[in-house]
Every structure is written in C-alpha cells, then in structure tokens.
C-alpha positions in Angstrom: 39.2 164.7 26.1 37.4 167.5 24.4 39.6 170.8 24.0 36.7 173.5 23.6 36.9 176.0 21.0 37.7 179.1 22.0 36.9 182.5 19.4 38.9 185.3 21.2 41.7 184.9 24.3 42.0 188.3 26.2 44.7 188.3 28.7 45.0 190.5 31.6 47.9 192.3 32.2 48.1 194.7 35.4 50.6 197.0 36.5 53.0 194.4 38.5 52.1 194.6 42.3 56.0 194.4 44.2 56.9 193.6 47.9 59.5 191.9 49.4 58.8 188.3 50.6 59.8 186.4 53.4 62.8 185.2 52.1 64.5 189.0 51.9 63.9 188.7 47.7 61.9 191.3 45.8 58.7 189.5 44.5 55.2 190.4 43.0 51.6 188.6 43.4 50.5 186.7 40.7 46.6 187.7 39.0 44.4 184.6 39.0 40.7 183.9 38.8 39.2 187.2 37.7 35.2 187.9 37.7 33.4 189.3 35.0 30.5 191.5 35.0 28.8 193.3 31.8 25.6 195.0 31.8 23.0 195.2 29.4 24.5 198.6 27.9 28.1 196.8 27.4 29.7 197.9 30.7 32.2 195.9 31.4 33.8 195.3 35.5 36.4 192.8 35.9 37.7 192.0 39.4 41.1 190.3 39.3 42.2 188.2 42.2 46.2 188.5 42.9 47.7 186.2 45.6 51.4 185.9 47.2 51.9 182.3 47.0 52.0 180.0 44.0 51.0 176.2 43.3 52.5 173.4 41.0 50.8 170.7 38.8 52.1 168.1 41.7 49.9 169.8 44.3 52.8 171.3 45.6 53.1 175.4 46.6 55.3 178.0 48.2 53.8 180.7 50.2 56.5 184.1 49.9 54.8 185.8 52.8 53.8 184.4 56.6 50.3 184.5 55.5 48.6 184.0 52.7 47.0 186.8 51.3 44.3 188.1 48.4 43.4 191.3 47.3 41.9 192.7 44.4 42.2 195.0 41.8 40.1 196.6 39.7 39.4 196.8 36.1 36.6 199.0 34.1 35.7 199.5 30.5 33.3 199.3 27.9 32.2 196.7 24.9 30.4 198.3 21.8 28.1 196.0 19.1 31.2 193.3 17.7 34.0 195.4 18.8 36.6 193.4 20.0 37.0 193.6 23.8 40.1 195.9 24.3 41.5 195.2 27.8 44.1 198.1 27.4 41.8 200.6 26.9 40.4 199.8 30.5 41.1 202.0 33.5 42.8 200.1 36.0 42.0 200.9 39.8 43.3 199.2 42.8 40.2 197.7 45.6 39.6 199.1 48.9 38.2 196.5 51.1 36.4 197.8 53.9 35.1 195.5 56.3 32.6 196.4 58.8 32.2 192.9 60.6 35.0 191.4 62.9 38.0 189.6 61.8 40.0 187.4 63.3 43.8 185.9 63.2 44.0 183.0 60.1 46.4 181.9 57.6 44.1 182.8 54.7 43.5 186.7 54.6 41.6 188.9 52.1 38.6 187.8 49.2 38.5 185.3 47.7 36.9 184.2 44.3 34.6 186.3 44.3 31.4 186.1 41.8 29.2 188.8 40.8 25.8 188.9 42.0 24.7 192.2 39.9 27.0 195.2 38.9 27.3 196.5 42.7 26.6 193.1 44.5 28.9 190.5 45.2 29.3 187.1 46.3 32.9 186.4 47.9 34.9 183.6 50.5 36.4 185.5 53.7 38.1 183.0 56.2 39.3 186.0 57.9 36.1 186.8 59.1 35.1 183.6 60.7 35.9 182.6 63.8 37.0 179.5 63.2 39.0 180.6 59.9 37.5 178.1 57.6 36.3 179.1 53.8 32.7 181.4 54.9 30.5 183.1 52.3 29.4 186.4 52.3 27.5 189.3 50.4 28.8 192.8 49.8 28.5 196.0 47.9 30.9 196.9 45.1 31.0 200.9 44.9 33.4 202.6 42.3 36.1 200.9 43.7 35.6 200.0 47.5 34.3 196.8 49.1 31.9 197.0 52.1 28.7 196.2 53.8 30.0 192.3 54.1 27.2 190.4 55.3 27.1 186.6 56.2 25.2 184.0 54.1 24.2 181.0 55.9 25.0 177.9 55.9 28.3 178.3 55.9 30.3 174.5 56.3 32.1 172.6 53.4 29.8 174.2 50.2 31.9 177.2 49.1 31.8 177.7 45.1 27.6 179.0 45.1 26.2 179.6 41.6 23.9 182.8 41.7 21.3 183.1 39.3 18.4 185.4 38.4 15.3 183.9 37.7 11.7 185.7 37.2 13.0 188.8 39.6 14.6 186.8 42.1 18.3 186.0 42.8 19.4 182.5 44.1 21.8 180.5 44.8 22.9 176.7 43.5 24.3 175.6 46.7 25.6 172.1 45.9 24.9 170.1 42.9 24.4 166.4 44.5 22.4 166.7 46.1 21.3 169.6 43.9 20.0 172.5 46.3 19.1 176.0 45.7 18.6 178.3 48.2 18.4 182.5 48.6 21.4 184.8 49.2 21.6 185.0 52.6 19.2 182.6 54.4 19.1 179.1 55.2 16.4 178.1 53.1 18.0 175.5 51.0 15.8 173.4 48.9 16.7 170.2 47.5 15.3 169.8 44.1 14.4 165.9 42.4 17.3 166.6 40.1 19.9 163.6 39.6 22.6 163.1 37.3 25.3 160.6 37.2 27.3 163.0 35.1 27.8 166.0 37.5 28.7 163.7 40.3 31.7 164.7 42.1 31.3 167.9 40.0 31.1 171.4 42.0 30.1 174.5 41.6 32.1 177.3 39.1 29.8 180.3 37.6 27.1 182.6 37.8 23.7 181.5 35.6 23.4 183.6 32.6 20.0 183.5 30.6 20.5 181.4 27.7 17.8 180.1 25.2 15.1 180.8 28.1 16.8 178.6 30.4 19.5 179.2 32.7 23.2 178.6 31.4 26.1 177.4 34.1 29.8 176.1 34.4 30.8 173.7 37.0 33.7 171.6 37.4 36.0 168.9 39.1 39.4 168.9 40.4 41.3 165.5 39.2 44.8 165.7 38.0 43.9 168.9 36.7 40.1 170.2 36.1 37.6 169.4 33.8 34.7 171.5 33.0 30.9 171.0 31.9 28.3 173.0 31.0 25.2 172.6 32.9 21.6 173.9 31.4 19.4 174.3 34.2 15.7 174.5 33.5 14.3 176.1 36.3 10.3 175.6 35.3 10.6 171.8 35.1 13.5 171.5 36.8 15.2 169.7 34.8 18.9 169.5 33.6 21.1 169.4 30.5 24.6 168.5 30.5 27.6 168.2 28.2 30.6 166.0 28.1 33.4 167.0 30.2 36.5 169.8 28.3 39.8 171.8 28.7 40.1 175.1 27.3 43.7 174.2 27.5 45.7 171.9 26.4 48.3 171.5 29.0 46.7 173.3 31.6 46.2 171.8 35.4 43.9 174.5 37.3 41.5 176.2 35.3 39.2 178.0 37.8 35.7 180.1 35.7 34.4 182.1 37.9 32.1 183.9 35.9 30.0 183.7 32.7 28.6 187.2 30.7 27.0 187.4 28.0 26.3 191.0 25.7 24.5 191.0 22.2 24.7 187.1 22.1 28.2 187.3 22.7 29.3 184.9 25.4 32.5 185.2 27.8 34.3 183.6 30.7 36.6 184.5 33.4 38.9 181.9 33.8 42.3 181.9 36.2 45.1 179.6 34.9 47.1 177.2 36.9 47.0 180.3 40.0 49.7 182.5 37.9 47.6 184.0 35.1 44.0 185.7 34.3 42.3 185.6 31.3 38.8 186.6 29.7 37.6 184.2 27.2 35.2 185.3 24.3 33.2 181.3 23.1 31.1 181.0 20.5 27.3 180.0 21.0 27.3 177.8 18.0 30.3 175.7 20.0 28.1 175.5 23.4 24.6 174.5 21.5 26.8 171.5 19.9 27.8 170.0 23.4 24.7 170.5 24.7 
C-alpha cells in the first residue's frame, strides 16, 4: 500500500476542553477532523471538531457523556509567501452555534464534519435538527465566530460526505460518486453524469474541489479495516475522471478522515482527523500528487 509523502505535519493543539463524564471522572473531548479554509490573500480559518466519546481500531467506542456530542472551536491566522504555517501564532476562539430551525431529542447532538463552502459559508451534518435524527445536511453562515442561518439541503437520506466545488461562478455539490451525481447546494436537482469507474467503487465522498491544473482536484475515500484514500481529478468540461491508486498518510493509522483541501501560492494542504483523538493540517507536495495521477 502506498504511504504518501507528506512535506510538512502541523498538529493542532487547543487549550484542553474539561467536564466531568458520566462515570463521576474528570475528562476532556478529543479534536478530530478539522476543516480548512485559506483565501486567496493567505487567510487562514480552521474549524476543529472535538467530540466526548472515543473509537478503537476494533470498531469498538465508549461514549463519557449520555449523549454524544460535537462542538467546535475556532482557529484563525495568516500564511505569507513560503512561510511555514505557524499554528501557535493563531488566535484560538471557541464557536457559538446558533440555530434558528427546530431541533429535536437524538443521541448525536452538535455539527458535524463540517466542510467549507467559501470563507463565511459552510456545509455541515446536524442529526439534531431532523426529525427523525438521522445524519441531515445543511448550509450555514460562519461570522467571526458564530454559526447561524442553518438552512436544509435536500435530499437528505443515506449520502452524507458532499464534495462542494466551484466551477465557472457556480458552487456545486458531488453528491455520490457511483452513481456519480452533482447537484446545487440546496435543491434537489441532482444530475447523474456518464461517469464510471471501477476504481472509486465503494469509494465515498471526503473534500472540497480545489482548482488544480484547470481541472477540479478532490479526495475521497473508503472505510475497510482502516481507510484508504484516492485522489480524484474531475474534469468538469468533458466530464471525465482521473484517479490514482489507493494511500495512507499513515502508517499505522485506522481512521483517517480529510475533510478539506486548500491550496495558496501552489502550496497544497489537507485537514485530516486521526483515528477520532487527533487533528492535524498536512502541507503535500504537487510534484507527489501529479506522480499518482
């Protein structure tokens, strides 16, 4: 199995969040699957996911609270020319989720894996807010550092991990990859496209689409004994797609869930959560990606 090359590791490190879990101990939630956002002037947003329950490589987990439970936090800074990208120096601010929709009583409360849509726009899972408390999508607006405005994107059944993408103005959606089907933000307008690939088979959905050599760059994955990546080059004008052979970034990883790719003066990064008790920001090479591809 391909271990792919990795140029810088950044991890995060947040200011431990503490409460006392169900068993009467002290305890603190664990920072997985963060989302990256940089602009074109080298702003940089990260949202970190931290959740109260932990898994195991035998599929296993222990939930410390009577719920489960996400929230967010916060993380804002800025990326010069080839400077290294200094986490520390980033101001750290915790999220205020606002929701101005119902919610209703589930096991699963808070955001989830959220992916950027723009710098203020969001895509994100909320089970709390549907009725019948399975994984939902929605949109919202990411202001300094409060959540709101959650609207629904439809459909909303088994597809959870959508790939937004900018292309020629307009923002989309990969909703599933076989069969592969795009589709806007919030309606249900999916479109199946003639695309078909025995290699992503089984594979679903993991990042945003970031413009790369005029086509339309992606990560997507599958969950096996642990989870194997590939990178997907999606050719929106012919429709057409490139994909590599499957890779780690780790070597004895089991859950690597990418969230998000950004790129900045041809510099190319990804979010990545590890095994649900870590967050990191990854800096890969462009040389590395054109050679699988």
């Amino acid at each position: 199995m391909l271990l792919f090359p990795i140029l810088n590791t950044h991890p995060i490190i947040l200011p431990e969040l503490l409460y006392t879990d169900r068993f009467n101990n002290p305890n603190a939630y664990f920072d997985i699957n963060p989302s990256i956002y940089i602009s074109e002037s080298g702003k940089v947003k990260i949202l970190v996911r931290r959740i109260n329950y932990r898994k195991f490589n035998n599929k296993n987990f222990i939930l410390y609270e009577n719920q489960s439970n996400s929230v967010y936090t916060l993380l804002i800074g800025s990326l010069q020319a080839k400077d290294p990208l200094n986490l520390e120096e980033f101001e750290v601010q915790s999220i205020q989720n606002k929701y101005s929709i119902p919610t209703y009583p589930t096991y699963w409360t808070g955001l989830e894996d959220i992916r950027f849509i723009d710098e203020t726009t969001i895509l994100t899972t909320i089970p709390e807010c549907n009725i019948s408390g399975q994984p939902c999508i929605f949109k919202a607006k990411l202001t300094d550092n409060i959540i709101s405005n959650h609207t629904i994107c439809r459909p909303n059944t088994t597809e959870k991990n959508w790939m937004p993408y900018k292309y020629k103005n307009e923002i989309k959606v990969i909703y599933s990859l076989q069969p592969f089907i795009v589709k806007s933000i919030e309606s249900d307008d999916k479109l199946t496209l003639p695309i078909i690939s025995p290699l992503i088979q089984d594979y679903h959905g993991s990042t945003n689409g970031i413009s790369y050599n005029s086509q339309l760059l992606f990560l997507i994955h599958e969950n096996k004994t642990r989870t194997y990546h590939r990178w997907m080059l999606f050719d929106v004008t012919n429709n057409l797609v490139k994909i590599s052979e499957p890779f780690t970034f780790f070597k004895h990883s089991h859950i690597e869930f990418t969230c998000s790719l950004a790129s900045y003066n041809d510099r190319i990064f990804v979010s990545l959560g590890l095994n649900d008790n870590s967050a990191f920001i990854l800096e890969l090479s462009r040389g590395a990606i054109d050679q699988v591809l």
